[in-house]
C-alpha positions in Angstrom: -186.0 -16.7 52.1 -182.6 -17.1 52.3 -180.1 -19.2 50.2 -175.9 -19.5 50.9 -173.1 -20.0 48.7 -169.3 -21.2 49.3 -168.9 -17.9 51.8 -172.2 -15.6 50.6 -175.6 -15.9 51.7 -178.9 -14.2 49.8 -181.4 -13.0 52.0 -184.5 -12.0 50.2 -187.1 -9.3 51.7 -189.9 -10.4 53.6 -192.8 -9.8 55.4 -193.3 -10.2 59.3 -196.2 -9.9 61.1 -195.5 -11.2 65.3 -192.2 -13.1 66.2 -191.1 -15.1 69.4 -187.7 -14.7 70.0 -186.1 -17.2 71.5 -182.1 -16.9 72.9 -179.5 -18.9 72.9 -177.8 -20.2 76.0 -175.5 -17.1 77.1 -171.9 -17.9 76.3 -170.5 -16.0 79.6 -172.5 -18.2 81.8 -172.0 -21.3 79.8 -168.3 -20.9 79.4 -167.5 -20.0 83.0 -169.6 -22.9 84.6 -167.7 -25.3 82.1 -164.7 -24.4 83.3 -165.4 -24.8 87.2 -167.2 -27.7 86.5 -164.1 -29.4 84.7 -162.5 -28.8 87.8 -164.2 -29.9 90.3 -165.0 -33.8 91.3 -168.1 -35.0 90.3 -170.8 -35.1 87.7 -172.3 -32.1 86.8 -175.3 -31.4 84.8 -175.6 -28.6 83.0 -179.0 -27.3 81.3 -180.0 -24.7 78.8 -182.8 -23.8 76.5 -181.9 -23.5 72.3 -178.5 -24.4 71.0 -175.3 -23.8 72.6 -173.2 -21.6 70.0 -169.9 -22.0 68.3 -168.0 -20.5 71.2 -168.8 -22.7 74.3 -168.4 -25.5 71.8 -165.1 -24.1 71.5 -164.4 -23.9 75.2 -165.6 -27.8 75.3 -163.3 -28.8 73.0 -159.9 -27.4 74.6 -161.7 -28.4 78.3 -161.8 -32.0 77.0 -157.8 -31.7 75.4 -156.9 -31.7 79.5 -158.1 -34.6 80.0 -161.9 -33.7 81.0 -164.8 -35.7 79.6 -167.8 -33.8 78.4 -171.0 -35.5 77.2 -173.4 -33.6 75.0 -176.8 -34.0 74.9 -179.9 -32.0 73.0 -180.6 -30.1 76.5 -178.0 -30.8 78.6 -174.3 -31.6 79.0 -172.7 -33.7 81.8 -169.4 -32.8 82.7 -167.2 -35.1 84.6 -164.5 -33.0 86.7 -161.2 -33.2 87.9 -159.2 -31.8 90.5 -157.8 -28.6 88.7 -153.9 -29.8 89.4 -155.0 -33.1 87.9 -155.3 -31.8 84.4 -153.2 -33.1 81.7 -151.3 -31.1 79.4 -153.1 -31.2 75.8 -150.6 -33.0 73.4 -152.3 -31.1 70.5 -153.5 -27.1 69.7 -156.0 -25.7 71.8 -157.5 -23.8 69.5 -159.7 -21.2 71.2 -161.8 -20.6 67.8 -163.3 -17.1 67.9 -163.8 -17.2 71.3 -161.8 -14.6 73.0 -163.4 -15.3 76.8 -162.6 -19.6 76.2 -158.9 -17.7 75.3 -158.6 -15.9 78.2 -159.9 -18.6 80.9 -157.8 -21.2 79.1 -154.3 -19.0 78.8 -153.8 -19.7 82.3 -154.5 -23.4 82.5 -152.5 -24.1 79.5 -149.3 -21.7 80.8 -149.0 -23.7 83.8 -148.2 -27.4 83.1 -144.1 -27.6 82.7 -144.0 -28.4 79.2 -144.6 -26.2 76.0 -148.1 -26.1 75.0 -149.6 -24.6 72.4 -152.5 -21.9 72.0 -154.2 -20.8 68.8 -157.1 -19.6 67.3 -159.3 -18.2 64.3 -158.3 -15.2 62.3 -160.3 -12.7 64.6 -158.6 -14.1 67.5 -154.9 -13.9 66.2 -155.8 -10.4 65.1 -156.4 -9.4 68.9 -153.9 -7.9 70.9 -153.1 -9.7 75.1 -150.3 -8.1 76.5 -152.2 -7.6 79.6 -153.0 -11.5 80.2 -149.4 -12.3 78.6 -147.6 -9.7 81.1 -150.0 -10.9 84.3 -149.3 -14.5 83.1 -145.1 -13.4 82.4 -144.8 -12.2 85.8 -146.9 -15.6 87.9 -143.9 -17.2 86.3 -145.2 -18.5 82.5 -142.7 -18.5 79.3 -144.9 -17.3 76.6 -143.3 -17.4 73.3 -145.5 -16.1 70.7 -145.0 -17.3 66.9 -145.4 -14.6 64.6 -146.8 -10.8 66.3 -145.3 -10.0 70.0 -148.6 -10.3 72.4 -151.1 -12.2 70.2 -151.4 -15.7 68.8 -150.3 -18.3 67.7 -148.0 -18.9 71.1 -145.7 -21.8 72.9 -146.6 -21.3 76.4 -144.7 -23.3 79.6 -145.3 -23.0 83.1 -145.6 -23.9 86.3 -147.3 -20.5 87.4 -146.4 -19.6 91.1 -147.7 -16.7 93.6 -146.7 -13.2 92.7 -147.7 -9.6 92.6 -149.3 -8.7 89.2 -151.1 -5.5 87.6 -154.1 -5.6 85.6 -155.3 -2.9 83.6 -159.3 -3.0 83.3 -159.9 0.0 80.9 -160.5 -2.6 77.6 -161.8 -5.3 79.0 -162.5 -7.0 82.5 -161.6 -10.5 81.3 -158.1 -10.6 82.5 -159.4 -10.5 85.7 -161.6 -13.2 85.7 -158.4 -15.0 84.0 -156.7 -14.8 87.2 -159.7 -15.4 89.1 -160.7 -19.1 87.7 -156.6 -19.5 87.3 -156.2 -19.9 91.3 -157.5 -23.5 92.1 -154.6 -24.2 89.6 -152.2 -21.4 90.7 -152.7 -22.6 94.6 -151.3 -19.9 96.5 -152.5 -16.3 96.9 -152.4 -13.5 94.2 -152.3 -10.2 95.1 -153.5 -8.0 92.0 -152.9 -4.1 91.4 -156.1 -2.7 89.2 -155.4 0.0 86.8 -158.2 2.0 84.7 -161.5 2.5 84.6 -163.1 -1.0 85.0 -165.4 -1.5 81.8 -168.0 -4.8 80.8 -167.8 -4.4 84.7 -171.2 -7.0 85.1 -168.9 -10.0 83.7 -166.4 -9.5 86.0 -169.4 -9.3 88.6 -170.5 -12.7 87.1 -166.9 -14.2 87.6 -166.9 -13.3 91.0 -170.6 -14.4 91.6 -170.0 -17.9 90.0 -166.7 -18.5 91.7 -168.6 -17.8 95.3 -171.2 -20.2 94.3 -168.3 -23.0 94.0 -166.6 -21.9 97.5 -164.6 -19.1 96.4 -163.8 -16.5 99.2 -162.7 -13.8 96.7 -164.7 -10.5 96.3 -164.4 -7.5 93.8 -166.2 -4.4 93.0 -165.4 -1.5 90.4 -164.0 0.5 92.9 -161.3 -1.5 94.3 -157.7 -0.8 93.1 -156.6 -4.0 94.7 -157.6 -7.3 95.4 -155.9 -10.4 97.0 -157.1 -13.7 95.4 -157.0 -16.6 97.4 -156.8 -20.1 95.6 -159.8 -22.8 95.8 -161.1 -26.2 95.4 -164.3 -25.2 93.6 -167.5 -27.6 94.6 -170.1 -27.1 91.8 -173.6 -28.0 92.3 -174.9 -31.5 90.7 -177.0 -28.8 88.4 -176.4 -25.9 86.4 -179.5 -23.6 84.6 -177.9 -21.7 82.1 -179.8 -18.6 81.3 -180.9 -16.7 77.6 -178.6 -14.4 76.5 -180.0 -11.2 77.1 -177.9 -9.6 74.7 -179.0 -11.5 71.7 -182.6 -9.2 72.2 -181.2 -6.5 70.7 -181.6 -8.3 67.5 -184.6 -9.2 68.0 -185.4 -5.5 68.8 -183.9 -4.5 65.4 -186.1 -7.1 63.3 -189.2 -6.0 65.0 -188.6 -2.6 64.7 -187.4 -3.3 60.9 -190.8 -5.2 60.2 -192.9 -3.4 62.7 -194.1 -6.5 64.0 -195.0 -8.0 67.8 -192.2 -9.7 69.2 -192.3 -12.0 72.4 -189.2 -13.5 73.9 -189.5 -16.7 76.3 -187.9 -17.5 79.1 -186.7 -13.6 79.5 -183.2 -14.2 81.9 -183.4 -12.8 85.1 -181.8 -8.8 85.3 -178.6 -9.9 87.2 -178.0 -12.2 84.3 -178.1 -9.6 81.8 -174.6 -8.5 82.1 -175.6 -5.2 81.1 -178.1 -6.0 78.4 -181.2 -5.5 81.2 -180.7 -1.6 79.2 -182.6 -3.4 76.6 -185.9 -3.8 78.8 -187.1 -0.7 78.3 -186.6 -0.6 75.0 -188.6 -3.7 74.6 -191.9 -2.9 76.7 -192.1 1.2 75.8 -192.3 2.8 72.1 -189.1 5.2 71.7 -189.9 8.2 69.6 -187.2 10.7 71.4 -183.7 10.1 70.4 -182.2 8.3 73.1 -178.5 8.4 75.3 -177.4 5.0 75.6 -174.2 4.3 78.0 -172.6 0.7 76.6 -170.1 0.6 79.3 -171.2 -2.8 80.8 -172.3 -3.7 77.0 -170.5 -3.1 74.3 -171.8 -5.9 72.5 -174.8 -4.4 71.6 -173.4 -1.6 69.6 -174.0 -3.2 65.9 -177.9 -3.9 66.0 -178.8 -0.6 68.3 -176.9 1.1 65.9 -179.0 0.4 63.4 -182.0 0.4 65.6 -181.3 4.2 66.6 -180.9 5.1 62.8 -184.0 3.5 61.6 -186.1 4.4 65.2 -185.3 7.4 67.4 -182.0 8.2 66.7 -179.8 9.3 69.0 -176.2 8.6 70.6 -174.3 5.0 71.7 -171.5 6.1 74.3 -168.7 4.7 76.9 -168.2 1.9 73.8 -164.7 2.6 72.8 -163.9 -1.2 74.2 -166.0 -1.9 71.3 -163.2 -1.2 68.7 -160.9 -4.6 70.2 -163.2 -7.1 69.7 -163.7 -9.0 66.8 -163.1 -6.2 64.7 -163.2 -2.3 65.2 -167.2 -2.8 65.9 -167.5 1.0 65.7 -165.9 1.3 62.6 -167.0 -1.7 61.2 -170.8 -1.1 62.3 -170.2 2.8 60.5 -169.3 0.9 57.2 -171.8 -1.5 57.3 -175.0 0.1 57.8 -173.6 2.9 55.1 -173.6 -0.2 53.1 -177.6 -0.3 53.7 -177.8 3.9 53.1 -177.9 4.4 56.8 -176.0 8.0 57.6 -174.1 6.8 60.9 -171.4 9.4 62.4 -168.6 7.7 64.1 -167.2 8.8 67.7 -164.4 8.3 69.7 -165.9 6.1 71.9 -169.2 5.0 70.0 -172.0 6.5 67.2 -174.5 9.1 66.9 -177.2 9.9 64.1 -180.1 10.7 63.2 -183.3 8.7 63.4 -186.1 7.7 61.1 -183.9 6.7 58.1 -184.7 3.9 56.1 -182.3 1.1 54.6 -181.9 0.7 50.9 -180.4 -2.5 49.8 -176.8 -2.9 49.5 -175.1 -2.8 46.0 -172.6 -5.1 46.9 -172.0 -7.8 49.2 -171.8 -6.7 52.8 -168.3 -7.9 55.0 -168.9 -8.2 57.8 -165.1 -9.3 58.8 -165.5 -12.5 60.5 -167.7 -10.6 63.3 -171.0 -12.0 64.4 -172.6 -9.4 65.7 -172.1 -7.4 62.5 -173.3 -10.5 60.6 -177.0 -10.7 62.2 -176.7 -6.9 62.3 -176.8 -7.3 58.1 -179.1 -10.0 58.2 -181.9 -8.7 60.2 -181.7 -5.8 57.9 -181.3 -7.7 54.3 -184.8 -9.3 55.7 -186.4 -5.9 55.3 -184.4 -4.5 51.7 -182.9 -7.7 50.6 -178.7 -7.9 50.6 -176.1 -10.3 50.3 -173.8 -11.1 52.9 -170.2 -12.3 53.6 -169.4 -14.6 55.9 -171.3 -17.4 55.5 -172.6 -19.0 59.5 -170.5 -17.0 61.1 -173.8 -16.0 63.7 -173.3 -19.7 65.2 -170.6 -18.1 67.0 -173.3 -16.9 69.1 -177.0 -18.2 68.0 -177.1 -21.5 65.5 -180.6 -21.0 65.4 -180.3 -17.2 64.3 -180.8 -17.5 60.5 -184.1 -20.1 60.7 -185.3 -17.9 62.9 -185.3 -14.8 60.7 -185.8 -16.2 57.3 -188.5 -19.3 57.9 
């Protein structure tokens, strides 16, 4: 059904009549417990269901550059840790890839060995602006020298970090403070951290705090606090890790069935405290929609391609509390606006998400559809060239997330 070129790929119409839906090992649990378990002694196993995606290969990668040894097998890795002050400084890149959460775990780690190391990643990942890592990360004591724009990558970064006072601003994004979480069994004295904003994607901060008690950790945060005092330590992982789905990757899922108006099953549904805000998508799964619906992204901006296009081809309605949405891989509500006008879908852009109207239906595109290096806008398109045909830019980019998205689609 589907046929790729040097950066294209064809996708041909098709007809669907029941799907199971299988998800890929979620990337925010994968990544974080790859990261404790790199620092911690002892063997740890680590299990998941379907194929790990591009980014926690990513994170592997640059884990194993300081000094960690990671062995990969078809439904588990084994990581052998070592003491977080043990690493060794990477004598190459650490390239990060697309992954902005391996970027921002990693900053830390690489600022605080005493000699220049440098960070780097994809083209989405240069393109994003850090100056509230680089400023936390300025002020534990790194030198941060970046190469071309102020704030973003590539960068020469030195340490050693040391205890200090710090502010973190959690209106964009929550991951700067999980950055200084995981960064104190390096850092080794306290951190006491001023929060500014209105916390968003507040259920992966919740994770980082859950995963770090789990290893030993002492520290504790919720949305309301405007301080917290981080204590450093010595994490102690267990011998074995279950990585959940990612509940996120549903909403495509969601999208293709409604698209085909076909049954869809999904196995192994994650538990709802690992759906780091996706759980929303429960009730869209087990009840039909026909009203137009008032969706808060907050805690999930993420899903704001594919329910996009589910709410313009279903019951219509209004994505909200998503402006976080427009520093990801690309201006996602921009980008998801241009896109699915691309497939004849009326979509009005907002401030701080979309709105339309519902019961439209997709005409295929006359051109190929960019989907600027962004994943989620890349299985947006393809779920939706399954049902009018298309051709689409950006050729694999859904491993990022899902390696087994396309044969799942178009087989």
């Amino acid at each position: 059904m589907g046929h790729s070129g040097d950066s294209t790929i064809r996708i041909k119409p098709k007809t669907v009549g029941s799907i199971e839906w299988n998800l890929a090992p979620s990337k925010s649990h994968m990544i974080r417990w790859l990261l404790l378990a790199a620092i911690s002694d002892g063997s740890t196993v680590i299990r998941f269901n379907g194929s790990p995606g591009e980014d926690i290969q990513s994170m592997a990668r640059c884990l194993e550059q300081l000094g960690v040894v990671i062995t990969r097998n078809p439904e588990y890795w084994v990581v052998d840790g070592r003491h977080a002050l043990e690493l060794t400084a990477p004598d190459t890149v650490v390239n990060c890839g697309n992954s902005g959460t391996s970027l921002r775990l990693l900053l830390p780690y690489a600022s605080s060995f005493d000699v220049p190391v440098m960070v780097d990643g994809d083209h989405t990942l240069r393109s994003r602006n850090l100056p509230t890592l680089t400023t936390a990360l300025i002020n534990l004591g790194a030198e941060i020298s970046p190469l071309n724009e102020p704030d973003s990558l590539p960068c020469i970064v030195k340490g050693p970090l040391e205890s200090s006072s710090i502010d973190i601003d959690v209106s964009m994004s929550s991951q700067p403070l999980s950055s200084i979480l995981f960064a104190m069994p390096r850092v080794s004295a306290p951190v006491d951290v001023d929060i500014h904003g209105s916390a968003v994607s507040r259920r992966h901060a919740e994770l980082s705090f859950r995963i770090a008690a789990e290893t030993g950790s002492s520290n504790s945060w919720d949305a309301t606090m405007d301080s917290i005092h981080l204590e450093p330590w010595s994490p102690v992982v267990p011998n074995n890790v279950n990585i959940p789905g990612d509940m996120s990757l549903i909403s495509f899922g969601l999208l293709f069935a409604r698209l085909h108006d076909a049954e869809i099953t999904i196995p192994r549904l994650p538990a709802d405290n690992d759906g780091l805000g996706s759980e929303i998508l429960l009730d869209l799964m087990n009840s039909p929609q026909h009203n137009p619906l008032d969706i808060d992204l907050r805690d999930a901006n993420d899903l704001l391609p594919p329910l996009a296009a589910f709410l313009a081809i279903g019951p219509g309605g209004r994505l909200r509390n998503a402006s976080h949405a427009r520093y990801k891989e690309s201006n996602r509500i921009r980008r998801s606006v241009e896109l699915l006008s691309q497939f004849g879908l009326k979509i009005e852009e907002m401030e701080d998400g979309i709105q339309c109207v519902g019961g439209q239906s997709p005409v295929e595109p006359s051109s190929i559809v960019d989907v600027h290096g962004d994943h989620r806008l890349s299985m947006t398109a393809i779920c939706l060239a399954t049902k009018v045909g298309g051709t689409i830019g950006d050729t694999g980019v859904w491993e990022i997330t899902d390696p087994d998205f396309l044969k799942r689609v178009v087989s």
